[in-house]
C-alpha positions in Angstrom: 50.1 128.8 62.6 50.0 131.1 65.5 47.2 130.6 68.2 44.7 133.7 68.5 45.2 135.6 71.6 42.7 135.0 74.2 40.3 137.4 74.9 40.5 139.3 78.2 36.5 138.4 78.9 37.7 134.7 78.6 40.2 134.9 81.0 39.1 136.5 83.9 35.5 133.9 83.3 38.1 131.5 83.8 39.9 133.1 86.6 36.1 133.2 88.7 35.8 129.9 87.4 38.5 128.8 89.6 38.0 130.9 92.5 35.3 128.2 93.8 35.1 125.6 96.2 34.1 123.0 93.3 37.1 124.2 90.9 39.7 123.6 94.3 38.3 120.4 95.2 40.6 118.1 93.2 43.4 119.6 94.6 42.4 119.2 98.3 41.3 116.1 97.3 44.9 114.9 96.3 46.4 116.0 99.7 43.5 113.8 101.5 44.2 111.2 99.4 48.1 111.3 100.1 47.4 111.3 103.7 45.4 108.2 103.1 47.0 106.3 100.8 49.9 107.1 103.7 48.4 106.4 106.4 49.0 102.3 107.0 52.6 102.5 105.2 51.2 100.9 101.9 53.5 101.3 98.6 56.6 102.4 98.0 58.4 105.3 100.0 60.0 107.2 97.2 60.3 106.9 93.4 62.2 104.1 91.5 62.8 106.0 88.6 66.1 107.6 87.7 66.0 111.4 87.0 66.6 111.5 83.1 63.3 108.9 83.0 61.5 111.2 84.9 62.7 114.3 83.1 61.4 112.4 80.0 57.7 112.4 81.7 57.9 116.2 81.0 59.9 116.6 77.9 56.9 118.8 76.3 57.1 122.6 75.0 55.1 125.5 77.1 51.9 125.2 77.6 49.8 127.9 75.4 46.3 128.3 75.5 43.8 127.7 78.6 42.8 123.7 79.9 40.5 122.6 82.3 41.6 123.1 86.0 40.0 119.6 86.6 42.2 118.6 83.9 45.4 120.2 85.0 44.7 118.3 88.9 44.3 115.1 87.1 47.7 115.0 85.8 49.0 116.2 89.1 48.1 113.1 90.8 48.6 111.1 87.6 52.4 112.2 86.7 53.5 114.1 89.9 52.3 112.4 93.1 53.1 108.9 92.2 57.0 109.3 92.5 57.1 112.1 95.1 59.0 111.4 98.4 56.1 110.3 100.6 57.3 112.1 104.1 53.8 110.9 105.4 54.5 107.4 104.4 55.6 105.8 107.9 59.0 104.4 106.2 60.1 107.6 105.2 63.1 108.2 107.7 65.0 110.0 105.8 66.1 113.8 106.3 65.0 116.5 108.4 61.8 117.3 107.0 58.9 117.0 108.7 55.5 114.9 107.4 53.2 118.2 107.8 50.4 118.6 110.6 47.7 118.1 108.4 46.0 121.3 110.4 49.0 123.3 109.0 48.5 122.1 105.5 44.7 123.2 105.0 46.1 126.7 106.3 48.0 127.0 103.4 45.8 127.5 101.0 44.2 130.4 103.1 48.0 132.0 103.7 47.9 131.9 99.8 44.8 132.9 99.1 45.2 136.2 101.1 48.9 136.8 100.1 49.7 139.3 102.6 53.3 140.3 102.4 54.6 140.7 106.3 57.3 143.2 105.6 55.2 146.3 106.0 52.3 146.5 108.6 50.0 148.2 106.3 50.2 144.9 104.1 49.3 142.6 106.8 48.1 144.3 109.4 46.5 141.4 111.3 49.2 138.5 110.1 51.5 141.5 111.7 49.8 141.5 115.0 49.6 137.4 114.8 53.3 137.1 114.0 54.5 139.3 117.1 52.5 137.4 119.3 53.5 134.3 118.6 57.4 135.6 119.0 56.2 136.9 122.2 55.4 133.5 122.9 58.9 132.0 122.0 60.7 134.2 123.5 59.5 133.2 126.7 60.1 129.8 126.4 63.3 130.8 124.8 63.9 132.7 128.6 64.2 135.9 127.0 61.7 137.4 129.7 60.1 136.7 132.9 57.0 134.3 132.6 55.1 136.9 133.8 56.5 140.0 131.9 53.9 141.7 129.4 54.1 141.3 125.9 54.5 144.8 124.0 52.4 145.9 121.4 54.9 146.9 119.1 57.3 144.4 118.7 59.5 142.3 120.9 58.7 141.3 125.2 60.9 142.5 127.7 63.8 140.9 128.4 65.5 139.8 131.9 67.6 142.3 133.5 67.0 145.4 131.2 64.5 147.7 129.3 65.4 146.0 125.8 62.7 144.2 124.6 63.1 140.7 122.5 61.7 139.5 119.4 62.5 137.8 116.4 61.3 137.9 112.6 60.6 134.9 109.9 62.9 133.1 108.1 62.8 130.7 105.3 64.9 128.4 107.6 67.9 128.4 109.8 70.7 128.7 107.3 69.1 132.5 107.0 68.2 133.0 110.3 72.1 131.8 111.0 73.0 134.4 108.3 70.5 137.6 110.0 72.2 136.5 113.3 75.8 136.5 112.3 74.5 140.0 110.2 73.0 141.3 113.8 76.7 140.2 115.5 78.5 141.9 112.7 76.8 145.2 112.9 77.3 145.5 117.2 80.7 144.5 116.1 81.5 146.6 113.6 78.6 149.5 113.4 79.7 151.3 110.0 80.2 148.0 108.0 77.0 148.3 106.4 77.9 151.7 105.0 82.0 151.1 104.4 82.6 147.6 104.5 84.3 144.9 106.7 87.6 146.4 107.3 90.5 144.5 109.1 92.2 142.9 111.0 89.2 140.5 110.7 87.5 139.0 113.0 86.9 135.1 114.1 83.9 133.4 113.4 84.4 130.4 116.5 82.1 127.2 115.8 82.1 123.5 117.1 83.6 121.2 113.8 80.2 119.4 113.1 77.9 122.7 112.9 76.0 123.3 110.1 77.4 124.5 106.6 75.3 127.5 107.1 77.7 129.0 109.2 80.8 129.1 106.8 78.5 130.0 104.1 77.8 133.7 106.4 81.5 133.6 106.8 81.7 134.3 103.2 78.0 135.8 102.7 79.2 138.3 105.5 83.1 139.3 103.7 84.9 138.2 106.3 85.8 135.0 104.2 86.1 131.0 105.2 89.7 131.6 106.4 87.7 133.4 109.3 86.4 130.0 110.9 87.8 128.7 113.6 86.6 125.4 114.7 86.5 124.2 118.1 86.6 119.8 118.5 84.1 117.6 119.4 83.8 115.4 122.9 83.0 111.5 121.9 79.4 112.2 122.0 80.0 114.8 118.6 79.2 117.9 121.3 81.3 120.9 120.8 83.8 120.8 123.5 83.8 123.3 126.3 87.1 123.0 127.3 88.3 123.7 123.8 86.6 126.5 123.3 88.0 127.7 126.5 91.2 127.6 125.1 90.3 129.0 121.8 88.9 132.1 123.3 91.7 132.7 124.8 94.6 131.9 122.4 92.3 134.4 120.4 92.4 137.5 123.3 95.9 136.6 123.5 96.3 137.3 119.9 94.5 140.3 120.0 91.9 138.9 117.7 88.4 140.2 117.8 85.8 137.3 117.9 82.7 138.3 115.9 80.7 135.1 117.6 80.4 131.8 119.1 78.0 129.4 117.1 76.6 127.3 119.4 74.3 123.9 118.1 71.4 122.6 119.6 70.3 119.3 117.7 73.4 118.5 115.4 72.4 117.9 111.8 74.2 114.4 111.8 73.6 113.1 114.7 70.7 115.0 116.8 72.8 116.1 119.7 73.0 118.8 122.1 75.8 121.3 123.0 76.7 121.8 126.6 75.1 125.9 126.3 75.3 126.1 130.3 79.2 125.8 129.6 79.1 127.4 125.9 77.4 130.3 127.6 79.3 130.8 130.7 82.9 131.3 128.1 81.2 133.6 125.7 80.5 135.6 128.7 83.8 135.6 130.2 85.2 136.9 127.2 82.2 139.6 125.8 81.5 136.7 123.0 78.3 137.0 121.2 76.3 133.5 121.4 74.2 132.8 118.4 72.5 128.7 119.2 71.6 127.2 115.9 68.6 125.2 117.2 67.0 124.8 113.4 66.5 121.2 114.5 66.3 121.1 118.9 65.2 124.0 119.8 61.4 122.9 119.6 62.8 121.1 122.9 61.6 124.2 124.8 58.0 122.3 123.9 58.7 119.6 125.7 58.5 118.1 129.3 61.3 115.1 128.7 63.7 116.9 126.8 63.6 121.1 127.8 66.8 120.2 130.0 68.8 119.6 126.5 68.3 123.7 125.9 69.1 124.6 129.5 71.2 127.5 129.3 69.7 128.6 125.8 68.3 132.2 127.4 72.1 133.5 127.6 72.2 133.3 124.1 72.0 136.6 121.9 70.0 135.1 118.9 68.4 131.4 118.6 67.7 129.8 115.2 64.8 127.7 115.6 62.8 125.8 112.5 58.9 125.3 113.4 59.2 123.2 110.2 61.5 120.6 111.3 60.2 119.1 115.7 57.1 121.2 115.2 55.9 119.3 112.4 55.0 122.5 110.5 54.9 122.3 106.3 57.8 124.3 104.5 58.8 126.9 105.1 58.9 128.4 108.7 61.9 129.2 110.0 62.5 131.6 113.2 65.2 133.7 114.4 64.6 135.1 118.0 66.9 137.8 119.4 67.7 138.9 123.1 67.1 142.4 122.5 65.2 143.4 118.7 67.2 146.2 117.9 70.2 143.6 117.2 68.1 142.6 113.9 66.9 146.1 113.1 71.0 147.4 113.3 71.6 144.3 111.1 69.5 146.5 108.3 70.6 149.7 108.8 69.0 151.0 105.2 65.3 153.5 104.6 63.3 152.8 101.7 60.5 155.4 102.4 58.4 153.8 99.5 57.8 150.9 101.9 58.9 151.2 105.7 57.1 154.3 107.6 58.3 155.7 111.0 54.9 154.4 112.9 54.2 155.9 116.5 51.3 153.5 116.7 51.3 149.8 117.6 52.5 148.5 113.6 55.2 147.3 113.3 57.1 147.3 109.8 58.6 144.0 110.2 60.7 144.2 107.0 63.6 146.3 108.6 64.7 143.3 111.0 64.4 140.5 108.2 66.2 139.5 105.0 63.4 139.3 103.2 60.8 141.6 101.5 58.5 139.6 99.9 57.8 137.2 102.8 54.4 134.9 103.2 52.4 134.9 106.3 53.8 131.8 107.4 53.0 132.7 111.3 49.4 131.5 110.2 50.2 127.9 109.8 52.2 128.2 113.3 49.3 129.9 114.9 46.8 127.3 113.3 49.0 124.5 114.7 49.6 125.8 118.2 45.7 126.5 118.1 44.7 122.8 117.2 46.9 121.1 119.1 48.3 123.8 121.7 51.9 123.6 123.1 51.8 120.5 125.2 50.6 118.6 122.2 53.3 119.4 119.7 55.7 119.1 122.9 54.4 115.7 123.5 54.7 114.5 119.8 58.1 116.2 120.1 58.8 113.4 122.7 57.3 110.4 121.2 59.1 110.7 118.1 62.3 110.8 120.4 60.9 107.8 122.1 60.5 105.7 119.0 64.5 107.1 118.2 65.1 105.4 121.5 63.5 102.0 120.8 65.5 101.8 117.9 68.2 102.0 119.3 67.7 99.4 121.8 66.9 97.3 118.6 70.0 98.0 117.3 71.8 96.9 120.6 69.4 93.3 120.2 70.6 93.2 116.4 74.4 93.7 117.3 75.9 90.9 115.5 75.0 92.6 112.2 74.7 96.5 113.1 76.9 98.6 115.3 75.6 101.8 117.0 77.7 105.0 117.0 75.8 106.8 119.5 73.2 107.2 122.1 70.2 109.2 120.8 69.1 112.4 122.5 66.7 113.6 120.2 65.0 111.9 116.8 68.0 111.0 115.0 70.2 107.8 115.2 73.7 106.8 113.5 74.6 103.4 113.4 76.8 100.5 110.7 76.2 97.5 109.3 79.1 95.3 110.5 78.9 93.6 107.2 81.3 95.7 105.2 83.7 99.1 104.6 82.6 102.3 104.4 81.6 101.5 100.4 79.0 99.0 101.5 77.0 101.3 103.6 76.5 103.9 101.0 76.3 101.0 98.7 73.6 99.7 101.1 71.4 102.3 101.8 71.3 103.4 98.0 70.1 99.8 97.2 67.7 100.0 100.1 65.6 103.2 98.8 65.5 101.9 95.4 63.3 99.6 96.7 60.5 101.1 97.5 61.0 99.4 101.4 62.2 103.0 103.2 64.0 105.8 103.1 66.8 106.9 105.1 69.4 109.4 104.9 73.9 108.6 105.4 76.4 110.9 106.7 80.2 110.5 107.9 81.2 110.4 111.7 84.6 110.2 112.9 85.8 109.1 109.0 83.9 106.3 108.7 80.3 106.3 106.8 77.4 105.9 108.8 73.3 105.1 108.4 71.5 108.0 109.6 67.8 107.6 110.4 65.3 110.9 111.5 61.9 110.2 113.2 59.6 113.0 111.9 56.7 111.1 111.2 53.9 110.8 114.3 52.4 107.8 111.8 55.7 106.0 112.6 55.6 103.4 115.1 57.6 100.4 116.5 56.7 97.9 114.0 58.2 100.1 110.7 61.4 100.2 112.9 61.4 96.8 112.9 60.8 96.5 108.9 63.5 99.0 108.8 66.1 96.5 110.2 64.6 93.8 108.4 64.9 95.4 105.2 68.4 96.3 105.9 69.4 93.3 106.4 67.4 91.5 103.7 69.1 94.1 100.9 72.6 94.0 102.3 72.5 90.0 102.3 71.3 90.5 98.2 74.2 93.0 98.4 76.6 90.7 99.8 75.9 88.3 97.0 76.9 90.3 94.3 
C-alpha cells in the first residue's frame, strides 16, 4: 500500500529540527571518537571483510519516509565506521592520503553549512577574498614574486621580472590541476583550439617515464592523443633524467616538432622523489618549453626548513600542481594549481556565460573563468583554518618529521637486511623496499595477507620490473615503535606465508 506523502509542515519541522547543535552532535561525536579510538593504534587498520559481505550489510530498498537523525548517526558508527580505512590509526601506511588535521575537519562542517560556490565573487564574496590571499601566499613561496612584492586585490601577485601578475585557482586534486595546466599550455600554444580544434601536425607532450597517469590521461582529455607522449628515462634514483631530456628536446627541434610541455615531478607517486628542476628548468628554457611541475605530493616542501632545497628551481616553472591534501595534512579535497602569470588559466577558458561571470572593475574576482570547475566548495577555508592554527612553520615542521620517521625506517630496513632489501634512499615520506624471501608473487602475496590482518596497511607498486612494498608516512600519530611493528608483522605473515 502506498505510504501517504508527507506533509510540507512536517518536513521543514524536521529540517529546524536538525539545524541544532543537539541534532549534529552524534555526528561530531563519531569523528572524536574516531580520533580517539585512533589515537594509541588500538584495533584493526582496515576492514576484514570482502566487498560482496559488505555489500550484503546494505542490500535494503530506498529509504521512504522520515527517521530519527539520532537514529540515522547510530547506524553510521554501527555499520559504516567499523570497517572504514582508519588513516588516523598509526598503522595505516598505506597511500597518499593524509590522516586529516583535526582543525581542518571541524571546518568542514562550517564550509558546508555555508555552501558558497567560489566560481562567481558575488556567491562567495569573502571565501573569494580568502582564496586569493592564500594563493598570494603560495605563490611566494612558490618564487613567483619578490618576498616583498604586494599582493593585488584582484587576483594573482606580481611576478619576477614583468607586470604579469601570478595566481592559481582550486582543484579537486593534481590529476585536474595537471589537466588546467596542460589546457593553459595548449591555449599559448595553439590560441584558436578552443574555438576550431587541435589541428596538426601535433604536438609532443615530453614527461619523465614514472610521472603520474594524469598526464597521459590530458594527452587524450586535451585531443592530442597518447601517441603524443614522449617519455624521457629515469637516472638509478627513479629521477627524470636531465641529460635525456636534453637530447629529447632536441631530436624534437630537429624534427620540427612543436613541444606543447615538459612535465616535470616533484615527489614521484612510487617512490617519493624529486626531479632535478634546476636542470629540468634550464632545458625547457633553452628550447621555449613550457614547464608544468606536478608537485601533488612534494611541493608542500616549500613549508619546510630540511627539505625546500628538493624544489629548488620550482619558480622557473609556468604552472605547479600542488595537493594541500596530501604533506599539508588537509582532509579531501584541496588541490592547487598555481600559474606564473594568471592569464595562462583564464586563456585556458576562453568561453562568456553572462548568466554567471560579470566583467567586474572592482576588486571581485569571478574565479570560475580560470578553473574547471563551476560548482566548487570553499575548500580555501579548511587551508586558511589550518595555516591559522598551526601557521606555516608548523605544517612545515610536521612536513619534516613525517620524512624523518621515512628515514628511520629505512635505517631499520638496513638492520633487518637479511630478510628485506631496500630499493632506494628516501627523500621525502615514502619508502620501497623487498622481502628477500620470495619472487615478485610473494610480495603481493605478502602484503595482501598482511592487511587482512588487521596488523597495517601499506600500499605495492613495481620499480625497475620487479614488485616492491611501498610504505607512506602521513600520519603525525605515527612514531618509531609502529615502524617497528611494521617489520615485525611483515615478517611474522610472510614466515605463515612461507608455510603454506
Amino acid at each position: 500500500m502506498p505510504r501517504p506523502p508527507l506533509a510540507p509542515d512536517a518536513l521543514l519541522e524536521a529540517l529546524e529540527s536538525d539545524a541544532t547543535l543537539e541534532a549534529g552532535g552524534p555526528f561530531l561525536s563519531l569523528a572524536a571518537s574516531h580520533f580517539e579510538t585512533t589515537r594509541e593504534g588500538a584495533g584493526p587498520v582496515s576492514t576484514p571483510l570482502t566487498a560482496h559481505e559488505l555489500a550484503a550489510r546494505f542490500d535494503e530498498p530506498l529509504p521512504q519516509g522520515m527517521r530519527a537523525l539520532v537514529d540515522v548517526a547510530a547506524r553510521l558508527g554501527r555499520d559504516v565506521l567499523p570497517d572504514v580505512n582508519r588513516l588516523s590509526h598509526p598503522m595505516y601506511l598505506g597511500h597518499q592520503v593524509s590522516a586529516p588535521l583535526a582543525a581542518a575537519v571541524w571546518s568542514e562542517v562550517v564550509i558546508s553549512a555555508l555552501n558558497n560556490s567560489m566560481a562567481v565573487w558575488e556567491m562567495s564574496p569573502v571565501a573569494t577574498v580568502i582564496e586569493e590571499r592564500v594563493m598570494d601566499w603560495m605563490c611566494e613561496l612558490a618564487g613567483f614574486r619578490p618576498a616583498s612584492g604586494a599582493a593585488s586585490v584582484s587576483g594573482g601577485t606580481t611576478s619576477p621580472g614583468g607586470s604579469s601578475k601570478s595566481g592559481g585557482t582550486f582543484t579537486s586534486g593534481g590529476t585536474e590541476a595537471t589537466f588546467t595546466a596542460l589546457l593553459a599550455a595548449r591555449a599559448a600554444w595553439q590560441p584558436d583550439a578552443w574555438v576550431t580544434g587541435v589541428r596538426g601536425p601535433l604536438p609532443a607532450l615530453v614527461h619523465g617515464e614514472h610521472a603520474h597517469y594524469a598526464v597521459s590521461r590530458a594527452a587524450g582529455e586535451l585531443g592530442i592523443g597518447t601517441s603524443s607522449l614522449v617519455p624521457v628515462r629515469s637516472t638509478e634514483d627513479w629521477k627524470l633524467d636531465p641529460d635525456d631530456l636534453a637530447r629529447t628536446l632536441e631530436r624534437l627541434h630537429a624534427e620540427g616538432r612543436p613541444v606543447l610541455a615538459v612535465v616535470a615531478t616533484a615527489g614521484h607517486t612510487a617512490t617519493g622523489s624529486f626531479d632535478d628542476l634546476e636542470a629540468v628548468a634550464a632545458e625547457c628554457e633553452r628550447h621555449d618549453a613550457w614547464l608544468h611541475v606536478d608537485g601533488a605530493h612534494g611541493a608542500s616542501a616549500l613549508l619546510s626548513g630540511r627539505h625546500r632545497h628538493r624544489v629548488s628551481g620550482l619558480a622557473h616553472a609556468r604552472t605547479v600542481a600542488w595537493d594541500p591534501h596530501k604533506m599539508m595534512l588537509l582532509p579531501l579535497s584541496a588541490g592547487m594549481l598555481l600559474a606564473r602569470d594568471v592569464n595562462d588559466l583564464t586563456a585556458a577558458f576562453a568561453q562568456r556565460a553572462p548568466y554567471l561571470f560579470h566583467e567586474r572593475t572592482d576588486a571581485g574576482a569571478d574565479l570560475g573563468v580560470r578553473s574547471f570547475q563551476c560548482s566548487r566548495r570553499a575548500d580555501v577555508l579548511k587551508v586558511w583554518v589550518a595555516l591559522q592554527r598551526l601557521g606555516a612553520d608548523g605544517i612545515g615542521a610536521l612536513y619534516d618529521h613525517l620524512c624523518a620517521l621515512t628515514s628511520s625506517l629505512h635505517a631499520m630496513l638496513g638492520e633487518r637486511s637479511k630478510t628485506f632489501e631496500r630499493v632506494h634512499a628516501p627523500e621525502s615520506n615514502i619508502l620501497c623496499f623487498r622481502h628477500r624471501g620470495g619472487d615478485d608473487e610473494f610480495n603481493r602475496a605478502l602484503r595482501e595477507r598482511y592487511n587482512r590482518s588487521g596488523r597495517g596497511w601499506i600500499t605495492s607498486t613495481v620499480l625497475g620490473g620487479q614488485r616492491v612494498l611501498r610504505v607512506t608516512i602521513m600520519n603525525p600519530r605515527t612514531r618509531e615503535e609502529h615502524l617497528e611493528r611494521l617489520l615485525d608483522g611483515l615478517e611474522a605473515e610472510a614466515t605463515a606465508l612461507a608455510g603454506g
